[in-house]
Structures are given as structure tokens and as C-alpha cells.
C-alpha positions in Angstrom: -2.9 168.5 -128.3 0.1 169.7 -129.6 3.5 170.9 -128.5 3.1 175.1 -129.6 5.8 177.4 -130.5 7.0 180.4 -132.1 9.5 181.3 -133.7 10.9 185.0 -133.8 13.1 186.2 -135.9 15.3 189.2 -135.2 17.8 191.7 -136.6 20.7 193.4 -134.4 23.0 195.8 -136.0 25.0 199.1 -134.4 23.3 202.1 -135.3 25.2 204.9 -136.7 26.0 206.3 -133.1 27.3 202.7 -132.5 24.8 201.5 -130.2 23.1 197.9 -130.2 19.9 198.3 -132.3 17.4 195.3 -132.9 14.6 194.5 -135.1 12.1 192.5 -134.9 11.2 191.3 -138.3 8.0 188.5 -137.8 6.8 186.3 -135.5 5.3 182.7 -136.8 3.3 180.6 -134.7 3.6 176.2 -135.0 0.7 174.4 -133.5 2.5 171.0 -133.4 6.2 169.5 -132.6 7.3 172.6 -131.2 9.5 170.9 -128.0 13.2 170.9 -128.9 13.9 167.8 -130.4 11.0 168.1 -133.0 11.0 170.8 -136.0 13.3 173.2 -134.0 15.8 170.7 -134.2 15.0 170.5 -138.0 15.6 174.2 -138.1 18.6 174.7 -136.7 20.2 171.7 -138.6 18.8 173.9 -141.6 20.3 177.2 -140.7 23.6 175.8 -139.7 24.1 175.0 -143.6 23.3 178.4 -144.2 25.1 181.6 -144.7 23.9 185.2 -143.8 25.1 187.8 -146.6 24.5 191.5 -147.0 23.9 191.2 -151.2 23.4 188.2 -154.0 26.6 187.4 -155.7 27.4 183.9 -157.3 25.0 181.1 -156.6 26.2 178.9 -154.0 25.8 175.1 -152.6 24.7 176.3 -149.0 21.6 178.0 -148.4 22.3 181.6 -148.3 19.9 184.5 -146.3 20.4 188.0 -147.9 19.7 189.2 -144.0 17.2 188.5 -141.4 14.3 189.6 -143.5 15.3 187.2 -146.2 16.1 184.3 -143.8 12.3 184.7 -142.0 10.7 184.9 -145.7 12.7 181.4 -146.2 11.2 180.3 -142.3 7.8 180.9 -143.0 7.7 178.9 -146.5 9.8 175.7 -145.0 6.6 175.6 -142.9 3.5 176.8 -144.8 2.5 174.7 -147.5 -1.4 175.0 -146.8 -3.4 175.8 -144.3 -3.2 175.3 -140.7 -0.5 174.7 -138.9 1.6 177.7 -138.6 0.7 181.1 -139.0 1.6 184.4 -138.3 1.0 186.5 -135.1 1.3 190.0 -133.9 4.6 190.5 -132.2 3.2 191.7 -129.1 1.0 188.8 -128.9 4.4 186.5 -128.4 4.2 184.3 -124.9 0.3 184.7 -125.2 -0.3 182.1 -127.9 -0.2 179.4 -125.5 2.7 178.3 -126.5 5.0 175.2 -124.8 8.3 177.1 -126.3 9.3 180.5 -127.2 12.1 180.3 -129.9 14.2 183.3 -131.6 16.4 183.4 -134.4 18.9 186.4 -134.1 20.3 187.5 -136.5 23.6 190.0 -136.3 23.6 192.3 -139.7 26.9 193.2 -138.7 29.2 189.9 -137.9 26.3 187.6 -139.9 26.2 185.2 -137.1 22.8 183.7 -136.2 21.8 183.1 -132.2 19.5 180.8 -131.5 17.8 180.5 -128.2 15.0 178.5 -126.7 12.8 179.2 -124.0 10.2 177.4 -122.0 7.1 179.0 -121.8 5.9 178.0 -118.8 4.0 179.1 -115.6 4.5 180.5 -112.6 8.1 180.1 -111.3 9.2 178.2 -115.2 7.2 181.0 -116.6 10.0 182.3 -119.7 12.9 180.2 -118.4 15.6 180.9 -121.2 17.3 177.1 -121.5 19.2 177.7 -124.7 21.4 180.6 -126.2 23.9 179.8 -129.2 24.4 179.2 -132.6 22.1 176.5 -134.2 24.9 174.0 -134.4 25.5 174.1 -131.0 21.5 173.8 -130.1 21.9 170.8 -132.7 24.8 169.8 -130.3 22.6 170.2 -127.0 19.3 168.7 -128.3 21.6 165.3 -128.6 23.0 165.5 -125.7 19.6 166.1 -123.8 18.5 163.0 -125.2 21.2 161.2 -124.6 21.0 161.8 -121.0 17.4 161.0 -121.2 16.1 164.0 -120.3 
């Protein structure tokens, strides 16, 4: 059986009246490796090469997501390469997949930082317990130090 995840990827930007607004652009389901130090680790130490930009200019060395859609599109084809083992959900279906972990990928249009968070699924009392909010190099960062301190 294996670890399950999902991933969901999300937009925040003021609206025109200046309040917070968010998106939620797809949500990507990973049967396998889905516990923090196994492909999330992976994808954070991908999207802390990156860059979020609003518009293609010069080619660069660094990965670069023309926003939050663009950077999911990437998501979604760093894990599909056949069939089986991710796919795409529903977004109200998110935290009924079964899954171990509940991750998001936030993406601000306006400062074009990325959040990343982690959440345990859970049940009963653990049931959504948020255990990660920052930017992927600091989940990078945490996932190390989790194992060094063997937990």
C-alpha cells in the first residue's frame, strides 16, 4: 500500500477592491511516496530553482512558471508519464481520496512567492493537522531536520 497525496495548487492575488482573492487552479492525486521526505521533498527542491513571472521574456537557466496555472501544467507532467500513478481529481473531492497527506502549492500572483504547506490527513483528533507552512526551501530545510532527529 502506498503513502497517498495530493497536491493542490493555488492562485492568491488582491482583487481590484484590494481584497485577498484565491484560485484554485487543479488538484493531482499520487498513489505512492506521498510522506514528506519522498516526492514532496523532490518537489519542493524543484520549485525552489524556480521563478514565478507574470510574461515570457529571455530564456533563463532556472525553471521559470509564467503563474500558478503554468507552474500546475509543469506539476502534472513531472509526474505523468503513463498511466497510473497520479491523476487528476475534482477539487471538492480533496481529503476524500484517502490520502496520508494533503499538500498545496500557493502561489501569490502579486509578490510571486510560492507557499508550500503540508498537512496530515489523518483521523479523528490528527484529522487535517496542518504541520508545514513556508516556502519550499524552507520545507526542504524541515524535511532534513525531521530526519535528522529521527522522527
Amino acid at each position: 500500500m502506498g503513502t497517498r497525496s495530493t497536491y493542490r495548487v493555488v492562485e492568491t492575488h488582491k482583487n481590484d477592491t484590494g481584497k485577498d482573492k484565491k484560485e484554485n487552479i487543479c488538484l493531482m492525486y499520487v498513489q505512492y511516496d506521498g510522506y514528506p521526505s519522498g516526492h514532496p521533498l523532490e518537489t519542493a527542491e524543484w520549485l525552489s530553482t524556480g521563478k514565478v513571472v507574470n510574461g515570457i521574456g529571455l530564456v533563463e537557466d532556472t525553471p521559470i512558471f509564467n503563474g500558478a496555472g503554468c507552474l500546475a501544467a509543469q506539476l502534472v507532467a513531472k509526474f505523468k508519464d503513463g498511466p497510473g500513478g497520479a491523476y487528476m481529481y475534482p477539487m471538492n473531492s480533496r481529503g476524500d481520496c484517502g490520502e496520508d497527506y494533503l499538500y498545496d502549492i500557493i502561489v501569490n500572483f502579486d509578490t510571486k512567492e510560492i507557499t508550500y504547506t503540508c498537512t496530515e490527513s489523518g483521523w479523528g483528533d490528527h484529522r487535517n493537522k496542518k504541520v508545514f507552512s513556508g516556502t519550499p526551501q524552507e520545507f526542504i530545510n524541515w524535511v532534513k531536520k525531521t530526519e535528522e532527529d529521527g522522527n
